[in-house]
C-alpha positions in Angstrom: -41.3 -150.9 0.8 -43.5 -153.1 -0.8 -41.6 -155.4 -3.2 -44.1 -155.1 -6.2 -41.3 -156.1 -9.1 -41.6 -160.2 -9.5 -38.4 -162.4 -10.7 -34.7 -161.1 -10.4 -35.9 -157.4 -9.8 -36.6 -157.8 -6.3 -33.8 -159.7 -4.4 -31.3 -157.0 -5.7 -33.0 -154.4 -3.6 -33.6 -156.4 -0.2 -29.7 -157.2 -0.8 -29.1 -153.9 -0.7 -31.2 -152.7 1.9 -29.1 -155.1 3.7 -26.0 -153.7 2.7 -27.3 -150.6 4.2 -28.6 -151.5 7.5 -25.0 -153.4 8.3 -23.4 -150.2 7.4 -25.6 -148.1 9.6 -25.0 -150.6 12.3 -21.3 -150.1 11.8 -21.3 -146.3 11.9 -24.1 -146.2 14.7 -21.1 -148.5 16.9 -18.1 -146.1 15.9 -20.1 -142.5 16.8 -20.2 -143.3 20.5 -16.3 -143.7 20.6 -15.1 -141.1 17.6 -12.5 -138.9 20.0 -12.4 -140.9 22.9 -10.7 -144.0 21.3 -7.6 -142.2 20.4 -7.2 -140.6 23.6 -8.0 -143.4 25.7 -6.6 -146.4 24.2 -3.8 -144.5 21.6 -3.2 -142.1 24.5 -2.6 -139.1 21.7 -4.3 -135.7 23.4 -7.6 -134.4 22.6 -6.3 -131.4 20.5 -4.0 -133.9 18.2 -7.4 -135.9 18.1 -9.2 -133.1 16.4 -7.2 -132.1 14.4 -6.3 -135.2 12.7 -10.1 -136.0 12.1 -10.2 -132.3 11.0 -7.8 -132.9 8.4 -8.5 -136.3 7.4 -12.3 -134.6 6.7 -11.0 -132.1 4.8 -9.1 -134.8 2.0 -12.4 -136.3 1.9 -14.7 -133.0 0.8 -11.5 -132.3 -1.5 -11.8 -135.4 -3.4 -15.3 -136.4 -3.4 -15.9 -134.7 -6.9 -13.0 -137.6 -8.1 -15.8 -139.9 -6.8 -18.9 -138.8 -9.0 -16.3 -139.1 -12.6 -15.5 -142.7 -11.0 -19.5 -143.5 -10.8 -19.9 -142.5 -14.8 -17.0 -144.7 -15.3 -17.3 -147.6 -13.7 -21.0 -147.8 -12.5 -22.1 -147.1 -9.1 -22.6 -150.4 -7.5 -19.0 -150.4 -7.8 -17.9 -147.1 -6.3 -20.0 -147.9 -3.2 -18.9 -151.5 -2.7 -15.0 -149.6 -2.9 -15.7 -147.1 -0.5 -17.2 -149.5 2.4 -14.3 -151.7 1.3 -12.0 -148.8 2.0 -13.7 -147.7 5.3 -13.5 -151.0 6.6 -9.6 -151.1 6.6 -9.6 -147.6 7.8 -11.4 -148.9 11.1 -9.1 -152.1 11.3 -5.7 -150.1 11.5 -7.4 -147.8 14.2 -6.2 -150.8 16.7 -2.6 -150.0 15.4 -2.5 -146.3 15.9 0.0 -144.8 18.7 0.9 -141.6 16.7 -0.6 -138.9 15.3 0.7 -139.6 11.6 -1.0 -143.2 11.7 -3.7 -141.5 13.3 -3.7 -138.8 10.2 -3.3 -142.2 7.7 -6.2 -144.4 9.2 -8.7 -141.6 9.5 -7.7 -140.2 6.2 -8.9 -143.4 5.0 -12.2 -143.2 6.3 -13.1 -140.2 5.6 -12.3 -140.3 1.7 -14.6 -143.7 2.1 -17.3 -141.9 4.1 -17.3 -139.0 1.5 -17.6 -141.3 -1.7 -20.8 -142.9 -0.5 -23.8 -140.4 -0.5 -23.0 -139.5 -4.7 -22.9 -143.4 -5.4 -25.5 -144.8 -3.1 -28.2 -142.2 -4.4 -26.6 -143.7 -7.8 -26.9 -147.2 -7.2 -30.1 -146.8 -5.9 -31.6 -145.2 -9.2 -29.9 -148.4 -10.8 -32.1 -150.4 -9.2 -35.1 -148.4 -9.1 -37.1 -146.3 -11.1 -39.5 -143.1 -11.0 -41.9 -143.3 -7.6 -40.1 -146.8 -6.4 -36.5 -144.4 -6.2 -38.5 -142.2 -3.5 -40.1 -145.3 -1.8 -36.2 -147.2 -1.7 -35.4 -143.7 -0.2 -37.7 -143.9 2.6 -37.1 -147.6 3.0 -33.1 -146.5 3.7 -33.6 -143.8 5.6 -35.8 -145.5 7.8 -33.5 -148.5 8.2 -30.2 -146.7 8.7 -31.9 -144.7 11.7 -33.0 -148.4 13.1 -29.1 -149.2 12.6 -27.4 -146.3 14.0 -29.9 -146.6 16.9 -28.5 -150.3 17.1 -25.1 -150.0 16.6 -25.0 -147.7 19.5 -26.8 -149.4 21.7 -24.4 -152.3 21.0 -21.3 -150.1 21.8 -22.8 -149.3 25.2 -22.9 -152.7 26.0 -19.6 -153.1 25.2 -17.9 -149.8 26.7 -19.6 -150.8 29.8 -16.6 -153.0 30.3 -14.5 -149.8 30.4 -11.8 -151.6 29.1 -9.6 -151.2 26.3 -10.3 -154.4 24.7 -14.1 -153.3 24.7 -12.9 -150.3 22.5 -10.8 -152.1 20.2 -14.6 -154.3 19.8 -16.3 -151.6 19.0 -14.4 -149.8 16.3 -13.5 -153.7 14.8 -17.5 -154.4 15.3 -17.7 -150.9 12.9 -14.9 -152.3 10.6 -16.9 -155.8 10.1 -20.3 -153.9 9.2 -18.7 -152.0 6.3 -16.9 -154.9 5.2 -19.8 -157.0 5.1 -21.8 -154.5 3.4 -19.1 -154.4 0.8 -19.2 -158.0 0.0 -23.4 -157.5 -0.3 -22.9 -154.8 -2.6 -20.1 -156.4 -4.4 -22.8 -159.4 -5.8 -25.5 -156.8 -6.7 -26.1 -157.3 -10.7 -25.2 -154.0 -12.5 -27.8 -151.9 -12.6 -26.1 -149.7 -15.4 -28.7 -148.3 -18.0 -27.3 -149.0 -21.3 -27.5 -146.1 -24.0 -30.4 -146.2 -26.3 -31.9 -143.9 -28.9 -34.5 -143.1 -26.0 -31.5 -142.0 -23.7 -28.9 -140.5 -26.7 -30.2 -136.9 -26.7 -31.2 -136.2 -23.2 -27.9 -137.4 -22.3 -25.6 -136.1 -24.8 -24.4 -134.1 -22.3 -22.2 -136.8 -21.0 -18.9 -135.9 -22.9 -18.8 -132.0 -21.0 -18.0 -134.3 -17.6 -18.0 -131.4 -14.8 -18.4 -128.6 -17.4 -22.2 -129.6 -18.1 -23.0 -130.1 -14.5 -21.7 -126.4 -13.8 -24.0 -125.0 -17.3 -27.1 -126.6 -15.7 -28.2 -123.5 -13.8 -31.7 -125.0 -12.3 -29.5 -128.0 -11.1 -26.9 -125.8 -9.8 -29.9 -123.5 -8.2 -31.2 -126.8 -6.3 -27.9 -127.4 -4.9 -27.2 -123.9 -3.2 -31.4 -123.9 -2.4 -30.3 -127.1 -0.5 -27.7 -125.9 1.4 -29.6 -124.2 4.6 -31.9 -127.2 4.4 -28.4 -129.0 4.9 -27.7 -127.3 8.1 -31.0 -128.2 9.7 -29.6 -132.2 10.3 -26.3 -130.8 12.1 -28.7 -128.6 14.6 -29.7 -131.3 16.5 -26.3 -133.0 17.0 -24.1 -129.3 17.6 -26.7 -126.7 18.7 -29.2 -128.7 20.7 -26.8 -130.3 23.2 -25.4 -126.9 23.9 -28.7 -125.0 24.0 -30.5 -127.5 26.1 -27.5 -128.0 28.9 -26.3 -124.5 29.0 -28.7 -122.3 27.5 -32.2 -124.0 29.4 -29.9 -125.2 32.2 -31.5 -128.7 32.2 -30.1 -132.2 32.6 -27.0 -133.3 30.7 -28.3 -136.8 29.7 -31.7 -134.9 28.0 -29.5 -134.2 24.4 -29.5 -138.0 24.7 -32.8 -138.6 24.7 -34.1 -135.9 22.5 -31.9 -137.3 19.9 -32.7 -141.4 20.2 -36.4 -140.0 20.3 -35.5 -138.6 16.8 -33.8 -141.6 15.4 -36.8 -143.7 16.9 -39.3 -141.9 14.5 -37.4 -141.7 11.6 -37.4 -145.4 11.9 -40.5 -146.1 12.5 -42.4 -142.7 10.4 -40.8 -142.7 7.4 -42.0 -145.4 4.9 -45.8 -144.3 6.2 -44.7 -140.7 5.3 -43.1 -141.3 1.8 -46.5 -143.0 1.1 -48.4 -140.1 1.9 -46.5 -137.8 0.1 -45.5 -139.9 -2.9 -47.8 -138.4 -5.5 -47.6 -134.8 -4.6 -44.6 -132.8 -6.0 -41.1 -133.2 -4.7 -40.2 -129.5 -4.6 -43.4 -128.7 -2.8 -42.8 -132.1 0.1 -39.1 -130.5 0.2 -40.4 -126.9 0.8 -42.9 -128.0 3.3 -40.4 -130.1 5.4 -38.5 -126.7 5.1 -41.4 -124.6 6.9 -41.7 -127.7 9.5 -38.0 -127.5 9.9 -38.2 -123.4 10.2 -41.0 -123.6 13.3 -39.1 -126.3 15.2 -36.9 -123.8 15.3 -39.0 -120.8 16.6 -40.4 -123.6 18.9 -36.7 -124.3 20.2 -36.0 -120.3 20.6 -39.3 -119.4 22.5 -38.6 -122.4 25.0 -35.7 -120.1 27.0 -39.0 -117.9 28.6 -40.1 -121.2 30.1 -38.2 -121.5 33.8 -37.9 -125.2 33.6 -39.1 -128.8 34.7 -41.6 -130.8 33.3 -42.9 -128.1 31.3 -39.9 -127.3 29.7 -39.0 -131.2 29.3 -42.6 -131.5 27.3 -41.4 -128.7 25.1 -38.1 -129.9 24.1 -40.0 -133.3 23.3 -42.8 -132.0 21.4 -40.6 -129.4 19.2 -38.2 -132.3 18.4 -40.8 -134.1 17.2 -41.8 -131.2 14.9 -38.0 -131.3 13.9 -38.6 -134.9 13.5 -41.3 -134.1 10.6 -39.7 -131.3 8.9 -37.0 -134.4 8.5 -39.5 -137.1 7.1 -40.9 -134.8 4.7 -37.8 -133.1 3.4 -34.8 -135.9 3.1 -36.8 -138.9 0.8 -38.3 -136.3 -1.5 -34.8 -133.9 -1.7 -32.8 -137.3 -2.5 -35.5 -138.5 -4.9 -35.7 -134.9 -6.7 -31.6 -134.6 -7.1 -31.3 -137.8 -8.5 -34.3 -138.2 -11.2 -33.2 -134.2 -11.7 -29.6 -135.5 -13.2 -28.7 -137.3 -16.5 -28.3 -141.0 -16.5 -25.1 -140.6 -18.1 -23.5 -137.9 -15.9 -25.8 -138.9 -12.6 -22.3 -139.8 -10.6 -20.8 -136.3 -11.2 -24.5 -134.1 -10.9 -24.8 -136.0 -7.7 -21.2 -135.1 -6.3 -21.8 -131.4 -6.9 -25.1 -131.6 -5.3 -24.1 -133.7 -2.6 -21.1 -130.9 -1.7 -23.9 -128.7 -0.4 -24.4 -131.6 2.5 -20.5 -131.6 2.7 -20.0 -128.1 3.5 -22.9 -127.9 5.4 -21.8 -130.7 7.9 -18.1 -129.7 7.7 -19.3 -126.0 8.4 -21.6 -126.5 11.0 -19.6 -126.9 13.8 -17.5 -123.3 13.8 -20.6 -121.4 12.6 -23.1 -122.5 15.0 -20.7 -122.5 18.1 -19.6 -118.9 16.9 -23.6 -118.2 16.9 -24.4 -119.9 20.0 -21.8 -117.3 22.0 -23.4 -114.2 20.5 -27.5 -115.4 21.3 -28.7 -118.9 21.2 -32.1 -117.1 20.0 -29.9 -115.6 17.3 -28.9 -118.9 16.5 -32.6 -120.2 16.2 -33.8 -117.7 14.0 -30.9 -117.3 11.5 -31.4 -120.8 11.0 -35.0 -120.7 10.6 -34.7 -117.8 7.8 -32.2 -119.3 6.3 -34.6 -122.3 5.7 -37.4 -120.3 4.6 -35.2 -119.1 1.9 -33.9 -122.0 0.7 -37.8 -123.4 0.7 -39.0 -120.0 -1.6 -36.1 -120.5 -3.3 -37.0 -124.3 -4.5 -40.3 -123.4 -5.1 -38.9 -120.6 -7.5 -36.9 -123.4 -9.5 -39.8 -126.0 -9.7 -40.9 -124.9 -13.1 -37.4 -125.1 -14.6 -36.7 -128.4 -13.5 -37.4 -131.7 -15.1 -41.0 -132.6 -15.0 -40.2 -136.4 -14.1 -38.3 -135.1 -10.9 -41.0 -132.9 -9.7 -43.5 -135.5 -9.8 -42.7 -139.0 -11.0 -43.9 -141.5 -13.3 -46.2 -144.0 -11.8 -45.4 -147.6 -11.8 -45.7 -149.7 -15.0 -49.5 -151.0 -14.5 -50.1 -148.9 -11.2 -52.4 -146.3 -12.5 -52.9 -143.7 -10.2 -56.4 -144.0 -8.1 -58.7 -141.4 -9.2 -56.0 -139.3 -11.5 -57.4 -137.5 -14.1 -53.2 -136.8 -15.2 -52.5 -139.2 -17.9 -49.0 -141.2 -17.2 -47.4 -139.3 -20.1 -48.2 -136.1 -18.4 -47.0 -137.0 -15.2 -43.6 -138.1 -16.3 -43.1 -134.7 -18.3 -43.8 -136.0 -21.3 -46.5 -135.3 -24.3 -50.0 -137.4 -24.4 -49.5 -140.3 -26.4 -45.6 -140.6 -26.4 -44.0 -143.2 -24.2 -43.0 -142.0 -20.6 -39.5 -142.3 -19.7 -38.1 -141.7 -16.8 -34.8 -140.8 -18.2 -36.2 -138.0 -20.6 -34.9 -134.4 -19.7 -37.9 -132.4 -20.7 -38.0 -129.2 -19.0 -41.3 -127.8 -17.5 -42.3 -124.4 -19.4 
């Protein structure tokens, strides 16, 4: 991200982007050790493990609505800074857990944390930017957090080397400290809050409906269930691919790990070039497109069971994941830019909640449904998913006109007139020639 803004508006963000790389790091340290730390070093069995976490999850979807009211309230940058805050302590009273109710009590902890933050960082982040700069902040996250997960697990392999409990007490402490220092960064961010203005008064006069006004917006709530099979394509390569690959293609039990740190590798490295590419074009159209790349890694991964194995069938795995690997850089920066600038500044916290509980149920969901899949036909597996993708693609598409013209395609930048556009910036951000573009107006495309 190219840090255009002079003065005061530019520190704020690298702070952030901080804050979100020492998160990642954090998270990346604790995935590596998520069931065995309890039934290693707490000695509690698997199924107590699971279960716990299963529950603990299951607080956290209930209450993540409570989360998008407490962004309207009391301004994002101080939801997010709260819920690192509160993940952090979750991961310092793992060390202390020898039953299952402390087990229950710590993990309950950070799950109702992990569940507060994608509503109030997509908040915070349109506090700090605006129009095209939200999508490029986007990117900018996206491809950092993968560079951070990718770190933070390399550095719990270094320490579970040791295969000692003392090295998985580090880790899940080493988690605790990047959330809590990622708190303290967030916690000196200046409040982004916009202030009301005549500008702002009618396009969110919505705000004093709360969750009723989020549930009579019928093109929002459309993007939310259009969203939800797109959801499903970022738990395929974590729950079906490890199991198709190993047991399905029969080939080596370490290749999951590779085919996924090849994936986190690109994300990192693609997705700022990407979002620039795409920046100008429509959001529903970058989201539907990532959709049908999404949709043919999937045929790619079904047709790979008539191949009989080897290096032919390794190339395959690789080159389809990198397909996968597209469908991601197109879709994720433009969906999280087109939810956000698609919601009220007033009642962002709570459109963003709803929207963000089609990720939720996706992630929580994905688990049962694709291991229930996976024993009837892996191919069956593939090409439901697929499908269901194309649908949820048309089905954006469909919705495009009845969204807010400055989420479909943003405003440029104030004094970064479009190359060679004939669109006037009015126009562009939805609104009529000659009148001043906003970014917060609500005009609805005919």
């Amino acid at each position: 991200m190219s840090p255009t803004r002079p003065g005061k508006g530019t520190f704020p963000r690298y702070r952030y982007l901080a804050a979100v790389s020492a998160e990642a790091v954090g998270g990346g340290m604790y995935v590596p050790v998520s069931l065995l730390y309890f039934h290693r070093v707490a000695g509690l069995p698997l199924g107590q493990v699971g279960g716990a976490l299963t529950v603990a999850a299951l607080v956290g979807l209930a209450v993540s609505p409570f989360f998008g009211a407490l962004v309207d309230r009391l301004g994002a940058r101080t939801v997010v800074a709260v819920g690192f805050a509160v993940r952090a302590v979750g991961f310092v009273c793992y060390p202390f857990v020898h039953q299952w109710w402390q087990l229950l009590a710590a993990a309950t902890l950070v799950a109702v944390g992990d569940r507060s933050f994608q509503a109030s960082i997509q908040a915070l982040i349109s506090e700090l930017a605006q129009g095209a700069e939200r999508q490029r902040m986007i990117a900018t996250q996206s491809s950092l957090r993968n560079a951070g997960f990718g770190v933070g697990g390399l550095l719990a392999s270094l320490a579970l080397a040791a295969d000692a409990d003392w090295a998985y007490h580090a880790v899940v402490l080493g988690s605790g400290a990047g959330l809590a220092l990622a708190a303290v960064l967030i916690a000196g961010l200046p409040s982004g809050r916009v202030p009301a203005t005549a500008t702002t008064t009618e396009a969110d006069g919505k705000a004093s409906g709360g969750y009723g006004a989020v549930l009579r917006d019928r093109p929002y709530l459309g993007l939310t269930l259009a969203t939800v099979p797109l959801a499903f394509c970022y738990s395929s390569l974590s729950v079906i691919l490890p199991v198709y690959t190993t047991q399905t293609l029969h080939a080596s039990a370490s290749l999951p790990g590779l085919l996924f740190t090849v994936n986190t590798v690109l994300v990192a490295l693609a997705q700022v070039p990407v979002n620039s590419w795409t920046s100008k074009w429509r959001r529903t159209r970058v989201s539907a497109m990532g959709g049908v790349v999404f949709a043919a890694s999937f045929l790619g991964f079904a047709m790979l069971s008539a191949l009989d194995g080897g290096v032919v069938l390794v190339s395959g795995l690789l080159l389809t994941t990198v397909l996968y690997t597209g469908g991601e850089l197109l879709h994720s920066p433009s969906s999280g830019a087109l939810s956000t600038d698609a919601a009220p500044d007033a009642l962002r916290g709570r459109y963003l909640a709803v929207y963000y509980l089609s990720w939720s149920v996706a992630k929580a969901a994905a688990p049962a449904l694709f291991t229930t899949l996976l024993a009837v036909s892996a191919n069956l597996t593939w090409l439901l998913l697929a499908g269901g993708v194309l649908l949820g693609s048309l089905a954006m598409l469909r919705l495009e006109p009845r969204l807010p013209a400055h989420a479909v395609r943003p405003a440029p930048e104030p004094g970064s007139a479009e190359p060679g556009s004939a669109e006037p910036a009015a126009e562009t951000a939805g609104t009529v020639p000659g009148a001043a573009a906003s970014p917060t107006r609500r005009t609805r495309r005919s």
